[in-house]
N, C-alpha and C positions, 0 to 999 in steps of 0.2 A: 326786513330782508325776505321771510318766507312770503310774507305778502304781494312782495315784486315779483321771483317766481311764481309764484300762484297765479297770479293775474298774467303772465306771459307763459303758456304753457310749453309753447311748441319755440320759445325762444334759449340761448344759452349766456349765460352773462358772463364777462369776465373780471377779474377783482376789481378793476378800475373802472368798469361800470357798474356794481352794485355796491362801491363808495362813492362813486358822483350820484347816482341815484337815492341811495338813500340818504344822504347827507350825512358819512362817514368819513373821517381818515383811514388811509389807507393799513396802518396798523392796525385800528381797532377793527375793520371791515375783514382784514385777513384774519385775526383772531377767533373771530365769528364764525368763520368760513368754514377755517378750519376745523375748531368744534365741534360744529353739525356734519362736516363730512367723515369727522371719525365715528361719527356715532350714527350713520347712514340715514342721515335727516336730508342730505344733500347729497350729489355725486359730483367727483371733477373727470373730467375728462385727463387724460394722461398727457394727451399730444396739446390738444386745444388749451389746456388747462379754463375749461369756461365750467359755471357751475351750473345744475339741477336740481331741482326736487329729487331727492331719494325715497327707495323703498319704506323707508324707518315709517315714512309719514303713513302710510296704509294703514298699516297693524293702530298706528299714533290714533288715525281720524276714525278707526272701527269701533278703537275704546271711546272715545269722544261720544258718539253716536249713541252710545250705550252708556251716557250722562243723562245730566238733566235735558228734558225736551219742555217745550213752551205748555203741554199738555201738565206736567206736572208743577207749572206754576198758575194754573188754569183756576185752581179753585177759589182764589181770593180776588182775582180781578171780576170773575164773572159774579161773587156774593157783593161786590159793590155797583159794577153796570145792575143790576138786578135795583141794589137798592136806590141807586141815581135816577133808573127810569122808570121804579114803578112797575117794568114786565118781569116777564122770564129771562133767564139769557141764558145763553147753551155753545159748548165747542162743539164742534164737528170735522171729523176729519175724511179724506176720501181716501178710500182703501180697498182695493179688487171690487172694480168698478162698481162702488156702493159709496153711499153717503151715511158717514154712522155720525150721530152725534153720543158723544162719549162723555159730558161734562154736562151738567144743568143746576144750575142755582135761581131760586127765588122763591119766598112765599106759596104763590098760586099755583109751582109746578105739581101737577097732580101726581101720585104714588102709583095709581091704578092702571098709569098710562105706560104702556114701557118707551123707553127712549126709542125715536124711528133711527131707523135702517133703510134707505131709500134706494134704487138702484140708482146709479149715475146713467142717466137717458136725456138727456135734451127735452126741456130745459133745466132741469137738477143738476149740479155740479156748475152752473154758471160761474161763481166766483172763482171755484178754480181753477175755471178755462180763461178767464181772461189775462192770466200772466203764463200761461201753458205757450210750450214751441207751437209751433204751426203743426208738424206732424199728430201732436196728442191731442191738440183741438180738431184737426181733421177724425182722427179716429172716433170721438166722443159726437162729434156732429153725424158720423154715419150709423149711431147707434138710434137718433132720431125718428119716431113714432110717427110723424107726417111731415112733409114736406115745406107746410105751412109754417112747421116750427124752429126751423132753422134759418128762416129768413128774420123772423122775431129773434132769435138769439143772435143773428149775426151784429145785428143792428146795436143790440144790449152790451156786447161785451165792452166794447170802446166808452164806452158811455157808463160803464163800471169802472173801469180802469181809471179815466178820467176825475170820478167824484171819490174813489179809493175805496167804494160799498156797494152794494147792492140791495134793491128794493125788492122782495118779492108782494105780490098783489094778493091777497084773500080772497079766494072765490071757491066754493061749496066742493069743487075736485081738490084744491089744494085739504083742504079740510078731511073728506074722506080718506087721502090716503095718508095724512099724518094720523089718524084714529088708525087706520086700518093697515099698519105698513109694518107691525108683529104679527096679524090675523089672519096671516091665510090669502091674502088676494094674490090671483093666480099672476103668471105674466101678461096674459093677453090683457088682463083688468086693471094692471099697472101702464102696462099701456095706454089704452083705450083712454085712461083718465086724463096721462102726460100728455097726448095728444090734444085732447080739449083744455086742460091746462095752458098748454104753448100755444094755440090756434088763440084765447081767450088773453092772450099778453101779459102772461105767469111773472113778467118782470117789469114794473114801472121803470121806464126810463125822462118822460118827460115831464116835469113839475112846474105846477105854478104855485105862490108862495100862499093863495087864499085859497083854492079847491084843496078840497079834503080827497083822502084813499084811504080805501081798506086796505093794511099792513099785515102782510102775516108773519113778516121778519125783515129786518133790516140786518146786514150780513157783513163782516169788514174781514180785510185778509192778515195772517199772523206769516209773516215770511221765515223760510228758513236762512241757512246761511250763505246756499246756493240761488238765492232768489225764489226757490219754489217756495206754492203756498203750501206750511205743514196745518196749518186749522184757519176753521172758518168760526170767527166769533158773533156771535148773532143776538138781538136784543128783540124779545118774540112775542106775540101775544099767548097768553097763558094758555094751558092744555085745554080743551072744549069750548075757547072761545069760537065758535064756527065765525063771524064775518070780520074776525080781528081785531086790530084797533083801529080806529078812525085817524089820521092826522093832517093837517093841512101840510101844502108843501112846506110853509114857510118850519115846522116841528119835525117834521122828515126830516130834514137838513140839518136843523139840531141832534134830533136823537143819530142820524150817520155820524155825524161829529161826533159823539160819545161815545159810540160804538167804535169806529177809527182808533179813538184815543183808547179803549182798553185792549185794542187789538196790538197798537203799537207797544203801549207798555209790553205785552208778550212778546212780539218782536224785539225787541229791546234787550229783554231778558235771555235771550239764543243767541246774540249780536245779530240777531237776520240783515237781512237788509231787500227793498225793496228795490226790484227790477225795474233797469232803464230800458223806456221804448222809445221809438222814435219819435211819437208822438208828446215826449214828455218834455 
């Protein structure tokens, strides 16, 4: 019942169509009804007599909110992606236009290294642009470092959305500024680098199943309840690895799929669900 309003926001239902809808009799669905509108879960209208979402749910979905998150079921999926593939594997979340990772398990995660903090700039934050509205991908695209590099992103995000991960490529900027992204590098130097990053196609998109890539993370989305992405699960090559791992497309494909599957379990775990496009 909450779930049929919820999902029609701007509509009003009347008892006889939130018992045909949800496959009630009409006693049982007024009993319902009634219940949640005593306790201002729902609202009726007096004249209409049609129902709403009420007030009650606000305060309802603030406590909610301030439950368990996919974040706090983070640590055992990511101690077994670690141990299935041999790398590191790290959450990450995007938060005041930064990329923190906040979660990291595996053997070879080095102690010395502090977890990066990256500004979200084009192309950083790619995964969580690809299920973002149009407006917050517009805004994240006009943060981009050159020109070059948004035509490279524009091209990736579909082509993420589609495989359900993303590949980032290993190359000597990416590497600097994961060492150097606690240390002091100015803005212009975070720059400067994202730029040559993104110019140098900071995101594999095209694979064949025998050429091999340098990997520096393969990345899957953990959805929230609203479809937004609340973390980016990532299955990574270990701290001071400078040119990554190596893997042919056909092991890419694998490890995405693994990385997918511990992302979902987190999703899973929130009820998230993943966003429909039209392209889906």
């Amino acid at each position: 019942m909450l779930e049929l309003l919820a999902s029609h926001p701007d509509e009003r239902f009347t008892l006889s169509e939130v018992a045909r809808r949800c496959g009630l009799n009409k006693a049982t669905a007024h009993a319902l009804l009634s219940a949640l509108t005593a306790h201002g879960i729902l609202l009726r209208h007096p004249e209409e007599k049609r129902y709403s979402l009420g007030p009650r749910l606000i305060a309802i979905g603030e406590a909610a909110h301030r439950g368990y998150t996919a974040i706090d079921f983070a640590p055992y999926v990511l101690r077994r992606l670690a141990e299935d593939t041999g790398l590191a594997a790290a959450a990450a979340k995007l938060e005041d236009d930064a990329v923190w990772v906040i979660a990291r398990a595996g053997q070879d995660v080095a102690d010395d290294v502090p977890p990066p903090r990256l500004p979200a700039i084009p192309p950083l934050g790619a995964l969580f642009m690809a299920w973002s509205d149009e407006p917050t991908t517009e805004a994240w695209l006009a943060r981009a470092p050159a020109s070059e590099v948004v035509g490279h992103v524009l091209e990736a995000l579909p082509v993420i959305r589609d495989r359900g991960y993303a590949i980032s490529r290993a190359t000597p900027e990416w590497h600097r500024l994961v060492r150097s992204s606690a240390r002091g590098l100015s803005h212009d130097e975070v720059r400067a680098l994202l730029a040559d990053l993104g110019r140098h196609g900071a995101l594999i998109t095209a694979l064949d199943a025998e050429d091999t890539y340098p990997v520096a993370n393969v990345a899957a989305p953990v959805f929230r309840a609203d479809g937004g992405v609340e973390l980016a699960v990532m299955a990574m090559a270990p701290a001071g690895t400078e040119g990554g791992v190596t893997r042919t497309g056909a092991e890419i494909e694998q490890l995405g799929a693994r990385v997918v599957a511990a992302a979902q379990e987190l999703t899973f775990a929130v009820h998230g669900r993943r966003p429909l496009w039209s392209s889906d």
